[in-house]
N, C-alpha and C positions, 0 to 999 in steps of 0.2 A: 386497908392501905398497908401496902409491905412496911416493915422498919429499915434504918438506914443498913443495917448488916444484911438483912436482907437482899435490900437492892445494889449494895457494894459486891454478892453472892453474883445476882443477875450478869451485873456487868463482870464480875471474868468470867463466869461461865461463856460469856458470848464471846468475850476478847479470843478465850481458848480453843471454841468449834470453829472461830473467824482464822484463828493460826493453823487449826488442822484443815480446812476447807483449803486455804493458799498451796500449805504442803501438797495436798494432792492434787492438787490445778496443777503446779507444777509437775509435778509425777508425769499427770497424764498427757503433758505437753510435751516431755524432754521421752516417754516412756518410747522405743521402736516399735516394741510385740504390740499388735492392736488389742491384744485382747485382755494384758495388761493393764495400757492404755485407757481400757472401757471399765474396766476393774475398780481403778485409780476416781474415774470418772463420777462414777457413780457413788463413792466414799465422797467425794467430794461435795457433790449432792445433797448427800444425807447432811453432813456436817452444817450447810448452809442451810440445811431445815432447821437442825437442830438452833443453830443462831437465831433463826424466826422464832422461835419461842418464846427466848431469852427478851427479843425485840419489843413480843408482844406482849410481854409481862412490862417490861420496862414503861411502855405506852400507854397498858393501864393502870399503871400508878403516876400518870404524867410527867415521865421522864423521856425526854426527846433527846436522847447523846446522839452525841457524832459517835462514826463507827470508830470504837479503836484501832490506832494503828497495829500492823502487824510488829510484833516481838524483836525482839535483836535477834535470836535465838533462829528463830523461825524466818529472818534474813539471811544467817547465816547458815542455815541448815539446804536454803534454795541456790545459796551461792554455790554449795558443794554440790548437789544434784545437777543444777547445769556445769560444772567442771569434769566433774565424777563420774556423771550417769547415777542414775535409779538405787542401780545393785548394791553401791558405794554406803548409801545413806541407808536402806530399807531395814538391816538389823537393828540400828539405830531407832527408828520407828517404830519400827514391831513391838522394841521392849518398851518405848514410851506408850504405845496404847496397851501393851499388856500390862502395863503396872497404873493405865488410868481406867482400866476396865470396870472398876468399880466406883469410880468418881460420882455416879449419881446415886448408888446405893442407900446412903443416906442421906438425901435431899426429897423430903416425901411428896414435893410438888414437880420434879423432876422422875419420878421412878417408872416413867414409860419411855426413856429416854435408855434409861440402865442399862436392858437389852440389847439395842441397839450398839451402843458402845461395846458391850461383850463381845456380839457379832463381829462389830468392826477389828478387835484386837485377834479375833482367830484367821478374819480373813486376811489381814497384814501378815500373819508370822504365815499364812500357808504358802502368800507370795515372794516374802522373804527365802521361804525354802523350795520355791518353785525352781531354781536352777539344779536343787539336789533331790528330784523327784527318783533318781534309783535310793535314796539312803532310805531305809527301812522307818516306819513312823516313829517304832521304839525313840529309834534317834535322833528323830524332829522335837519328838516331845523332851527327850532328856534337851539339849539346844533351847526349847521355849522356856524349860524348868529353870538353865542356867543364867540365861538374859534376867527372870526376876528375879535369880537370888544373888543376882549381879559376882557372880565368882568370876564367870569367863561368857564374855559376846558372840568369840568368834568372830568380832568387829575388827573391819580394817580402821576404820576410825580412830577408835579405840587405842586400838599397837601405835598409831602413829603419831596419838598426841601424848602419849607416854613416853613413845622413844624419843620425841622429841622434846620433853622437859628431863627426863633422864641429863641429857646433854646439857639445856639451858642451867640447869642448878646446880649439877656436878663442876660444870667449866666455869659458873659465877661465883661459888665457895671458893674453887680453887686459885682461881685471880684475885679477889679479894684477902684469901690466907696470905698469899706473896706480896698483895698491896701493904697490906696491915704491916707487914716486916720491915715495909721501908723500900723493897727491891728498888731499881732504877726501872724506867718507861721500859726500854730492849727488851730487859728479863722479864716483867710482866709481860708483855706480849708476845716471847717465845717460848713463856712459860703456860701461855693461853693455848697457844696455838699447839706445840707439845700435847695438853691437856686434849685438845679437840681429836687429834688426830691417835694418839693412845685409847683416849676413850670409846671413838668411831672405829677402830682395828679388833678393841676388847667384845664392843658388844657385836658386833658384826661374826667372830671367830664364836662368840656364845653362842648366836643365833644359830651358824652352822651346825653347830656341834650338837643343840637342842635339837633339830631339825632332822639332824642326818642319824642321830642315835634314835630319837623316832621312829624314823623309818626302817630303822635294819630292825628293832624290835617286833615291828608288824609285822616286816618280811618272815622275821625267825618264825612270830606265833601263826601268821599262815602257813608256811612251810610244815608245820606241828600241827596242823590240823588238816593239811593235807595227808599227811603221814596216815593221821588217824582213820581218816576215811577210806581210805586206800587200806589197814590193815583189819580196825574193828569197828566196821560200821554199822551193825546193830548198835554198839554205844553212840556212834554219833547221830543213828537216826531216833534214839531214846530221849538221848539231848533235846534236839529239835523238837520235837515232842513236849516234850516239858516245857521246855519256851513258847510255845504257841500255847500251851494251856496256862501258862502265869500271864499271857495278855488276855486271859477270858477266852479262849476255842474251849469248846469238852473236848472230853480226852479223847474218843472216838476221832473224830474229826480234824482233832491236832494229830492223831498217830496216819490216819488218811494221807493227807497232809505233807507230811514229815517222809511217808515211805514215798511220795510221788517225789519231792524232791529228789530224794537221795537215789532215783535212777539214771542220774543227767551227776556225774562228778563234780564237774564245772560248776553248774548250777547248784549243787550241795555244798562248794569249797565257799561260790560267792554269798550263799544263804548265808553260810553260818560264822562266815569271814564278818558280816556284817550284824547276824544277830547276839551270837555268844559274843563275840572278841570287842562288836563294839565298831568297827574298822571299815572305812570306805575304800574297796580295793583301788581304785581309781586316782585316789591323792597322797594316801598314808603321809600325811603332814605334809605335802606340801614340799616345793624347789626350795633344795640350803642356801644353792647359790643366789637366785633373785631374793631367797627370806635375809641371808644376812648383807646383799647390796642395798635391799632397801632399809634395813637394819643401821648400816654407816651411815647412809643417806640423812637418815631423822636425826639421829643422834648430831652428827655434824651439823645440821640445821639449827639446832639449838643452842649449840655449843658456841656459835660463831655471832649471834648477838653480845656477849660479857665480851669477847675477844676484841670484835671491828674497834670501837672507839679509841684503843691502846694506837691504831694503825695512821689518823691523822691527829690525837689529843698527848698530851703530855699531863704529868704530875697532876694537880688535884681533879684540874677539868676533864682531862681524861676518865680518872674515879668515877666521879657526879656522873657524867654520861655512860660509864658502866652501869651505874646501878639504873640509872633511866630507863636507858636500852633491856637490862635483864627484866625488869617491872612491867617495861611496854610485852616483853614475851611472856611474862609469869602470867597479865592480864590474859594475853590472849589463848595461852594453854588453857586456864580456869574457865574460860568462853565458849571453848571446844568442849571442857570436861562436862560441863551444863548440861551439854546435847545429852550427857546417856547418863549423868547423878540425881537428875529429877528436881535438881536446887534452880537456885535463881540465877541469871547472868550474873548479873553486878554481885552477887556472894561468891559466887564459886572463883571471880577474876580475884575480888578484895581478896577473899583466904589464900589463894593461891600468891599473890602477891605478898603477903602479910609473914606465911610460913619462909618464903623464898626468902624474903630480906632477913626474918630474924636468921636461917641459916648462914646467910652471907658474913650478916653480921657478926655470929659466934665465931665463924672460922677468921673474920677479922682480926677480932680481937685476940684468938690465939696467934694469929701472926704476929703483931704486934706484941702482945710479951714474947714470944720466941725470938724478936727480931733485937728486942732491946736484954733479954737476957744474954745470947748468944753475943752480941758484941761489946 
């Protein structure tokens, strides 16, 4: 007979394959490409095997649950797949099965399951990066490397619920410093809106500037490597060489290789444009212009929750529904951030609401002695 942590084990293991099984129902219903689609399908399959197990262990220890509901998490993750499409969500994904890949590892009545879930996390990040089937594997693998050691996603997700608390906490500090001072209603809310629109101009002109120095980077180090190949290309077909034997070729068959490229320019500039430098000729970061309109977009999204309330409320009530309004957004940032920190819903809204207000708060109260020193 299991013990109770046992069977408290069973059942999320089951809640958890019953969340992933939903995930990819969905997938395979909203996916276009059939083959996708059939991809999706079949992960989905498996998952709901994997449930069957959990079910059956549950049954014989005489435990008849209803099935669990699915997650907030994993409602909210279907809501953005049918808004979004696939593409939106799938980095997302990829790094939650690559980082639960070893979830059965140590459960020794689970360890034929283990496999399976490995399986399952290479086959998500390979469809994740099925849209970027020219970028060289090198830099699929660095990309998978970066989603676990959570630096950078490369998630649009990600950018958008950061730029868009950027704004929510920056614009709620700063209405709340000019509350704490005393301001009159007008000034707090021209003083908001001010904030909203300086802030969405600032990050927007960053974005640009990130974006667009980026890309003349690339251009310069392609340009430089053009040069090269054009003046001494025995060095750059040496290079190439060396780089196809640090992924494992022998050196025979890397130098092969390497000379067959380097008879085709073009095809030597995009080789090496993408294996030494790193660099997808085809995007080099990406439009300044659409990265910092949608750059304003988020930020002002954010921003304009601490602000609306000043627009029909006055004096205290107005405040109160300040802080409301910011906590209803701080919730639902922490919500969003769930999807890709691997925490709980309800933690990551509580922290994120918790940090928001004590900042609020700080900058309160320095308004507040500023406002009573100063006059």
């Amino acid at each position: 007979m299991a013990s109770k942590r046992e069977l408290k084990r069973y059942k999320t293991n089951l809640a958890d394959e019953l969340d992933s099984a939903a995930l990819y129902e969905t997938l395979a219903r909203v996916e276009a490409d059939k083959k996708r689609a059939a991809v999706f399908s079949e992960l989905a399959a498996s998952e709901r095997g994997h449930a069957q197990v959990w079910i059956d262990k549950l049954h014989a220890n005489g435990v008849h649950t209803r099935m669990p509901r699915k997650s907030l998490k994993t409602h909210l993750m279907r809501g953005l797949i049918h808004a979004f499409g696939p593409s939106f969500v799938l980095p997302t994904i990829a790094a939650a099965e690559y980082a639960d890949r070893n979830k059965y590892a140590h459960q020794p009545d689970a360890a034929h399951l283990s496999a399976d879930e490995q399986h399952h996390a290479a086959i998500v990040q390979e469809v994740a990066n099925g849209d970027k089937a020219s970028v060289s594997k090198g830099a699929q693998i660095a990309s998978a490397e970066a989603w676990h050691k959570g630096v950078t996603s490369g998630n649009d997700l990600r950018a958008a619920v950061l730029g868009a608390n950027d704004g929510l906490v920056s614009n709620f500090c700063l209405i709340m410093g000019v509350a704490g001072a005393g301001a009159a209603n007008k000034t707090i809310l021209l003083t908001g809106l001010a904030g909203l629109i300086a802030g969405a101009c600032s990050m927007a002109l960053g974005e640009w500037l990130s974006v667009t120095n980026a890309r003349e980077l690339a251009r310069t180090q392609i340009a430089k490597e053009a040069d090269e190949i054009e003046h001494t290309p025995d060095a750059e077909r040496h290079e190439l060489a060396l780089i196809y034997q640090a992924k494992g070729i022998e050196a025979a068959e890397a130098r092969r290789v390497a000379s067959q490229i380097m008879r085709d320019k073009d095809k030597a500039l995009d080789t090496l444009t993408r294996e030494e430098l790193g660099l997808d000729p085809a995007e080099l970061g990406g439009n300044p212009w659409s990265a910092a309109a949608i750059s304003f977009g988020l930020f002002s999204l954010g921003a304009i929750f601490p602000a609306a309330p000043f627009l029909w409320a006055h004096g205290l009530a107005a405040i109160l529904q300040c802080v409301a309004l910011a906590a209803f957004g701080l919730a639902a940032v922490g919500l969003f951030t769930s999807l890709f920190n691997g925490r709980g819903a309800a933690f990551s809204a509580l922290r994120q609401i918790l940090i928001g207000l004590l900042a609020a708060g700080f900058t309160f109260g320095v308004g507040k002695l500023l406002g009573v020193s100063i006059s």
